[in-house]
C-alpha atoms as one frame of an Amber mdcrd trajectory, in Angstrom:
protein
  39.793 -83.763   7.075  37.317 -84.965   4.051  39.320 -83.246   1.541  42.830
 -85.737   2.826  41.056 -88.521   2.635  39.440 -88.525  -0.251  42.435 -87.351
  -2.091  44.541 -89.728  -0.523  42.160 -92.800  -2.062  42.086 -90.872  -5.429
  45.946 -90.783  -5.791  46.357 -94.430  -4.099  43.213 -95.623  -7.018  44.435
 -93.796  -9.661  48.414 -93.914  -9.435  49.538 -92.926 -12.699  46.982 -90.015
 -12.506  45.822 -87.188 -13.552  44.332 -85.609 -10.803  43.887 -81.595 -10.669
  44.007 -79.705  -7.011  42.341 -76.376  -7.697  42.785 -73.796  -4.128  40.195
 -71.335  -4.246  40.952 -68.650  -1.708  38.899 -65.555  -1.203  40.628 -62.340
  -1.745  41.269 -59.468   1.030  38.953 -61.879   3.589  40.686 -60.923   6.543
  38.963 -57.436   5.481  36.114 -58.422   5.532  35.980 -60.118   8.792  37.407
 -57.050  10.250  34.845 -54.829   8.312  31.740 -56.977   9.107  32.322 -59.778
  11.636  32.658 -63.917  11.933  29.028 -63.943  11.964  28.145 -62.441   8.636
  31.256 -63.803   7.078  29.888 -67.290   7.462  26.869 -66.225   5.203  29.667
 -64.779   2.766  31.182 -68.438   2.849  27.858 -69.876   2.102  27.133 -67.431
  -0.848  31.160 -68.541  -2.331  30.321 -71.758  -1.992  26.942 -71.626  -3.802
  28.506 -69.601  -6.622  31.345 -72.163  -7.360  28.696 -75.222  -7.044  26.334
 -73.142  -9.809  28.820 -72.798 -11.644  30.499 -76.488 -11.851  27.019 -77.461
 -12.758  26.225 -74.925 -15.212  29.685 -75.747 -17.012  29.466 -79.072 -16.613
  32.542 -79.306 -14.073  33.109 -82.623 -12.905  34.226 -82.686  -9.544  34.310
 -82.218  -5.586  33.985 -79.344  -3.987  35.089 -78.816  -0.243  35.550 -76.495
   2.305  38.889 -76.433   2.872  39.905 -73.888   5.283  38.389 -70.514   6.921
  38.615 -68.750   2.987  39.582 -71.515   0.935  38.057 -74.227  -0.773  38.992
 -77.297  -3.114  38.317 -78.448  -5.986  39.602 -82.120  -6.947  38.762 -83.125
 -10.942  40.504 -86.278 -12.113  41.425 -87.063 -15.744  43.626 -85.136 -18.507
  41.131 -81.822 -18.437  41.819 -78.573 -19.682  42.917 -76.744 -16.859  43.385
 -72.867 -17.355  39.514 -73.123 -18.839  38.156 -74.246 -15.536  40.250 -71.942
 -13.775  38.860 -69.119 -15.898  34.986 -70.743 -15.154  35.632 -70.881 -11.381
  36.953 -66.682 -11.710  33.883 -65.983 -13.803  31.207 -66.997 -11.214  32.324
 -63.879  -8.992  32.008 -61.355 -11.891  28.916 -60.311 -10.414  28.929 -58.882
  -7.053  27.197 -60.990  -3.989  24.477 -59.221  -2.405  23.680 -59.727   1.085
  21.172 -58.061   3.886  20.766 -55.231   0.864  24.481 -54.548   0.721  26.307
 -55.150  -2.297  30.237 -56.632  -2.006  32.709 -57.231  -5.154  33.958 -60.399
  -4.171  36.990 -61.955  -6.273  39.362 -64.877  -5.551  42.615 -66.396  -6.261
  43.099 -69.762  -7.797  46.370 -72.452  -7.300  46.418 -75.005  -9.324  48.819
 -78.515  -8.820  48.299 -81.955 -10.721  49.357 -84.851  -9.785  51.945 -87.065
 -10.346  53.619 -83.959 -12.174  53.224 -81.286  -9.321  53.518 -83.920  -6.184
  54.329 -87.424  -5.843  51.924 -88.001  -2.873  49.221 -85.767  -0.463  51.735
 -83.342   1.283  53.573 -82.228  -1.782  50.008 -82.025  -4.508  48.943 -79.513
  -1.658  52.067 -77.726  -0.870  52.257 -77.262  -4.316  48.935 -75.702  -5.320
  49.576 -73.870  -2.149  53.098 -71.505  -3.458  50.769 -71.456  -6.877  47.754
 -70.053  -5.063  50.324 -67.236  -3.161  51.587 -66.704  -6.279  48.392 -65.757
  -7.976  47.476 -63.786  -4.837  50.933 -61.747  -5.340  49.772 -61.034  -8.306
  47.675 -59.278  -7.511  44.344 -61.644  -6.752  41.640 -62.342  -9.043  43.487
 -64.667 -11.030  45.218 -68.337 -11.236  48.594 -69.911 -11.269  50.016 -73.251
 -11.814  52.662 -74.755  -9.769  56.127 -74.512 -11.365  59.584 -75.525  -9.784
  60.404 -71.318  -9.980  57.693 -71.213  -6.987  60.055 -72.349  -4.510  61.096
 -69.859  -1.643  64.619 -69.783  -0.317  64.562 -71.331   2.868  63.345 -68.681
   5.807  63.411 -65.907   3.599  59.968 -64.411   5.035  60.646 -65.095   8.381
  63.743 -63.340   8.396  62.614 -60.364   6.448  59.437 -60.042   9.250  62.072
 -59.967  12.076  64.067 -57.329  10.353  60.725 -55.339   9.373  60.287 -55.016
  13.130  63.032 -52.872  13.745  62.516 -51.290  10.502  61.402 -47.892  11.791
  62.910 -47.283  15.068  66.220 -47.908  12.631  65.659 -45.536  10.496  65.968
 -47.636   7.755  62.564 -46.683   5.848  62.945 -44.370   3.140  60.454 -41.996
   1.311  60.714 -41.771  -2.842  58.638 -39.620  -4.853  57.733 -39.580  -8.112
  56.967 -36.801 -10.404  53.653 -35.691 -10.630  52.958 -32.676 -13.598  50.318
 -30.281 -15.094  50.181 -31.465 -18.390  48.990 -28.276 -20.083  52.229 -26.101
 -19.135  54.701 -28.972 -17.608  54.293 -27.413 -14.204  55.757 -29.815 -11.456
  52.767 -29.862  -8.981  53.712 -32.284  -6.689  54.843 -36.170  -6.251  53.547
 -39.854  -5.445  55.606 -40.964  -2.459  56.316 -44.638  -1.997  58.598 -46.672
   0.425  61.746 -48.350   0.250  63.781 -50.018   2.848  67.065 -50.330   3.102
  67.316 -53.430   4.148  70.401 -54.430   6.905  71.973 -56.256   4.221  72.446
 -52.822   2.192  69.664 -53.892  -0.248  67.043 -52.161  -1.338  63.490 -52.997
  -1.111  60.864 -52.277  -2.885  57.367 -51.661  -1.488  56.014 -54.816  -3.632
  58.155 -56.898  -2.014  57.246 -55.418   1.556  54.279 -54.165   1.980  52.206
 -57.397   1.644  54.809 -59.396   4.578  53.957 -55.853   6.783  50.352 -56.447
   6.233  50.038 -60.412   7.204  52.559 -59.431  10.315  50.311 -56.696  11.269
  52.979 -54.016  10.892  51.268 -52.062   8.736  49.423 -50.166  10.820  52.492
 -48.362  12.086  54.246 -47.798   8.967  51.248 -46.175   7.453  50.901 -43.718
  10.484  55.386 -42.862  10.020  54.286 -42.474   6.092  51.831 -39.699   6.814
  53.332 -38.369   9.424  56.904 -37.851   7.212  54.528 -36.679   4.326  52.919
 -34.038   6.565  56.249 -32.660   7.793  57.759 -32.901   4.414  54.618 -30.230
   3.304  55.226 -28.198   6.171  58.840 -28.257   5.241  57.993 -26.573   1.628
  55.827 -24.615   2.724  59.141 -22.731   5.012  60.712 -22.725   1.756  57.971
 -20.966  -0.152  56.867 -24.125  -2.050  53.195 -23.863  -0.589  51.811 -25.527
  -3.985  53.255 -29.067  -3.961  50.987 -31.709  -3.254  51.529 -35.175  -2.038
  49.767 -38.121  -2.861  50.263 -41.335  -0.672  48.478 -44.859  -1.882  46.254
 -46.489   0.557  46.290 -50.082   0.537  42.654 -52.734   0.967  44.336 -53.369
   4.605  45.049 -49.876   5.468  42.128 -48.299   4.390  39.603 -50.666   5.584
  41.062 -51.680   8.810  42.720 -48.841  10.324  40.675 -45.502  11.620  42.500
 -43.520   8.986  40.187 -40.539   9.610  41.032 -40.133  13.218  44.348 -40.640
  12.496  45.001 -38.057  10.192  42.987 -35.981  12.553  45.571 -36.286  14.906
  48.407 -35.639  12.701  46.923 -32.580  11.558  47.148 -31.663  14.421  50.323
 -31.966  15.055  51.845 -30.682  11.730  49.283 -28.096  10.888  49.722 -27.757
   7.004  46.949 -27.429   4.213  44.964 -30.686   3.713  44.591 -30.180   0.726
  47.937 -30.504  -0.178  47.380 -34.206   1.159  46.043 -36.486  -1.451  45.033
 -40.236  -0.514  45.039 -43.148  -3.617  42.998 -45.577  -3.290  43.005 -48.421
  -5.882  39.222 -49.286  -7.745  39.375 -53.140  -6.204  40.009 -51.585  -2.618
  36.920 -49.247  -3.095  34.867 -52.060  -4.273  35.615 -53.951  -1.619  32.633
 -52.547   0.724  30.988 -50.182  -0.612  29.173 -48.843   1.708  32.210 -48.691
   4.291  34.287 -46.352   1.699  31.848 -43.923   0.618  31.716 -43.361   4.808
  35.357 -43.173   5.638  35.645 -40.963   1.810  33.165 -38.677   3.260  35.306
 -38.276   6.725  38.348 -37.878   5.042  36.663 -35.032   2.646  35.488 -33.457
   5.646  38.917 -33.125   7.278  39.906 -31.024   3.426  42.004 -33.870   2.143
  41.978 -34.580  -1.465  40.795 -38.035  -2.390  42.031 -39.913  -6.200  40.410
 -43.266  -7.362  43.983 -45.507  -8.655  44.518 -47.685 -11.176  40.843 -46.619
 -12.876  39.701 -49.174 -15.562  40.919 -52.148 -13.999  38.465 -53.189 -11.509
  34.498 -53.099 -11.083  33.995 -49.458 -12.989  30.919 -48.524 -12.050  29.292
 -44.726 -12.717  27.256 -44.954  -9.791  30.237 -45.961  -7.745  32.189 -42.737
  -8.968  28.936 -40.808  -8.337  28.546 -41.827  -4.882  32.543 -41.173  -4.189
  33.994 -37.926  -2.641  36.456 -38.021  -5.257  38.802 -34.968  -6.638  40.694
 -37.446  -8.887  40.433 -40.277 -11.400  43.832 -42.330 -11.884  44.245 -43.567
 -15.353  46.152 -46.914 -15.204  49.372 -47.290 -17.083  48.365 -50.684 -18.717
  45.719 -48.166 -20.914  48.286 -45.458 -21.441  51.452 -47.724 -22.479  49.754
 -48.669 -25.687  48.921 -45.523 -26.945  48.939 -43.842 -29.669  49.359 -46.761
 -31.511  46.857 -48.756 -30.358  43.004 -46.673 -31.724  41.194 -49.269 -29.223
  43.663 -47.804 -26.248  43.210 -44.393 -27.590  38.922 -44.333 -27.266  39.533
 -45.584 -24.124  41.819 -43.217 -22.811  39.854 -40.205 -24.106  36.572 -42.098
 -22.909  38.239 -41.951 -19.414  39.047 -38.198 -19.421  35.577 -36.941 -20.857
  33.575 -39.488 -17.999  35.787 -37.612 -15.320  35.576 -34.353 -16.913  31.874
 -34.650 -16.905  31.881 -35.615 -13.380  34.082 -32.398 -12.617  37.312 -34.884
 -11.579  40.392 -33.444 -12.696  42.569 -37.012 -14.799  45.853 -38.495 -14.339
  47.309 -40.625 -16.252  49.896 -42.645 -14.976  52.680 -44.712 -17.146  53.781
 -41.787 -19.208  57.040 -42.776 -20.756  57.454 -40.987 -24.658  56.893 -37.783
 -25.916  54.099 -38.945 -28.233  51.897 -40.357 -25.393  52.141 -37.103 -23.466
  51.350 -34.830 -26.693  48.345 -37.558 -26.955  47.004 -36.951 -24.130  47.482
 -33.011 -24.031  45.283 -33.310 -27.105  42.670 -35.480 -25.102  42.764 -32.923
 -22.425  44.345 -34.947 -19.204  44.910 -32.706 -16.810  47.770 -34.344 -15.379
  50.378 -37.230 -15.704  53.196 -39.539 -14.085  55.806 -41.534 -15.600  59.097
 -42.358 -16.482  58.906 -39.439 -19.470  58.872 -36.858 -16.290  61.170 -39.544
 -13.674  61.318 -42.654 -11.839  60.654 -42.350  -8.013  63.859 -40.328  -6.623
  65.403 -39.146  -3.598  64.173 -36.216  -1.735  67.275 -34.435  -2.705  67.056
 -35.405  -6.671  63.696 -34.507  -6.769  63.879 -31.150  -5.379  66.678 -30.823
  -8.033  64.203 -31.838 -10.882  61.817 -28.777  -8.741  64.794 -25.977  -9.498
  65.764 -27.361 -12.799  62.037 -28.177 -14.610  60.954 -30.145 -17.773  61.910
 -29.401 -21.093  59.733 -26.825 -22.384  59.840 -27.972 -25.686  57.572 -30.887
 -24.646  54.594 -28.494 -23.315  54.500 -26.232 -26.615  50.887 -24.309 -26.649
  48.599 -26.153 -29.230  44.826 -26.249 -29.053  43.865 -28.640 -26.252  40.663
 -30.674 -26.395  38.250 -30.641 -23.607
């Protein structure tokens, strides 16, 4: 491979260094090969590339660029260079989204960064090393960088064992639905939950979906714990609804890989069908970034979804590629507001505009608001003022049991939080 050799000369002509290995992969690109083909994906390659060449030249980034592998490329600078600025340069070039054959994509990627001789005393260890910094920024969440640091180290096998347990995960019984409080802010009505995962792991640990999901998705188990999900959500509805509880909604988050991969309308088809309850009692989250992803591919499956009654919320709002003709060409029944703008409030006047800029866009789009992150008594009485219509958070309860949260259902919120005051709207 270019990219080995020429290293190898750099490090062997420069042996006290520096030299910087920047990995640029391209986020969720296993999506878009499964949403578009190889074929157009190598004109998506093409277009990354171009981008990170404009930009090295128009910031004066002295380097080589190469192809690395199917979605990553390299970046090899030598010298004592500040680092987390070209990082930052390299992220910028994708803030605008790639256009090709008149469709519009919101391409981001995730940067790992090594230097040598700090990071890696020879070739194998620089790029073993920017490659547990480049997962790390992807488990981050992508669109961002990381340096290599000793932390990054895995202990020895530990995904390879957790996939072969995963396996069995189901057909064990060891998967495990939580659910998280979900409430009408202007009376403190309990109106339904957020389920998530956990596994209880052989080992009598328990796993959180963060540390899960993402192993289930590059294994290609996903696809059946998503359908066991719904299907446990549907007969958990049809379950209340025996018991008279015919109001509680659900709401289940939809990851990038499940949404744009799997024929989630057809599916849920199907299990509506076989555990007839209201669908709109069903609500799919979907974060911004997965919406963004293809644009044109989610305002389709939206529209399918909509068509089988479901109710449809847009996560994490704020945090992505906001767009107002994205949210006007969206099915949508509900906007998400993400905790990181409702933690700082109401001390913080910038979070504040923004928060009640949030509410009155969806309000004017006739989407009912949720704001997640809710953990003091101030914040919620904020936001009652601003008019949310709903909220989640620690305030209300962390995700629970089945059994703990149908105790929360008899027992209720303290009243004294949802005293009548004028409301704004």
């Amino acid at each position: 491979h270019m990219l080995h050799r020429q290293l190898q000369h750099m490090l062997r002509t420069c042996p006290s260094g520096p030299v910087a290995l920047f990995l640029v992969n391209i986020d969720r690109f296993r999506l878009f090969i499964g949403s578009l083909g190889y074929l157009f994906c190598d004109q998506l390659l093409s277009e990354v590339a171009q981008r990170l060449r404009q930009q090295m030249e128009a910031k004066a980034i002295e380097g080589r660029l190469y192809h690395f592998e199917a979605d990553t490329f390299a970046l090899v600078v030598k010298g004592d260079i500040p680092y987390e600025q070209i990082a930052q340069m390299l992220l910028a070039a994708f803030h605008q989204p790639i256009y090709l054959n008149h469709r519009e994509f919101c391409v981001s990627v995730s940067i790992g960064l090594s230097v040598f001789p700090r990071d890696g005393q020879n070739l194998t260890q620089l790029m073993r090393a920017a490659d547990l910094a480049l997962q790390q920024a992807k488990q981050q969440g992508g669109n961002g960088w990381c340096r290599y640091h000793p932390e990054l180290e895995p202990p020895i096998s530990q995904p390879l064992a957790l996939e072969g347990y995963l396996r069995h995960a189901i057909e064990h019984n060891e998967l495990a639905l939580y659910y998280q409080p979900q409430v009408r802010l202007a009376d403190g009505r309990l109106c339904g939950a957020e389920i998530t995962l956990r596994w209880h792991h052989p080992e009598h640990r328990l796993i959180p979906p963060e540390d899960f999901i993402p192993l289930a998705e590059e294994a290609g188990l996903i696809g059946p714990i998503t359908e066991w999900l719904l299907k446990k959500a549907l007969m958990q509805l049809q379950h209340w609804q025996q018991q008279g509880r015919s109001q509680l909604r659900l709401a289940v988050n939809i990851s990038a890989y499940q949404f744009h991969q799997q024929h989630l309308p057809q599916l849920l088809q199907q299990l509506l069908h076989d555990h007839p309850v209201d669908p709109g009692l069903l609500e799919l989250e979907l974060t911004e970034s997965a919406a963004m992803l293809d644009i044109d591919h989610t305002a389709q499956v939206l529209r399918e979804l909509r068509t089988l009654g479901i109710k449809l919320a847009l996560d994490d709002f704020g945090t992505g590629f906001s767009s107002l003709s994205y949210l006007r060409r969206f099915p949508l029944d509900t906007l998400k507001i993400d905790r990181s703008f409702v933690q700082p409030i109401p001390r913080d006047q910038g979070s504040n505009a923004i928060v009640r800029g949030i509410i009155q866009l969806g309000h004017s789009l006739h989407l009912s608001i949720l704001a997640e992150g809710i953990e003091t008594p101030q914040q919620l009485e904020l936001l009652r003022r601003f008019g949310c219509d709903e909220g989640q958070g620690y305030l209300f309860g962390r995700p629970m049991p089945l059994p703990q949260f149908e105790a929360l259902l008899d027992r209720g919120l303290p009243p004294q939080w949802f005293k009548s005051r004028t409301l704004a709207r």
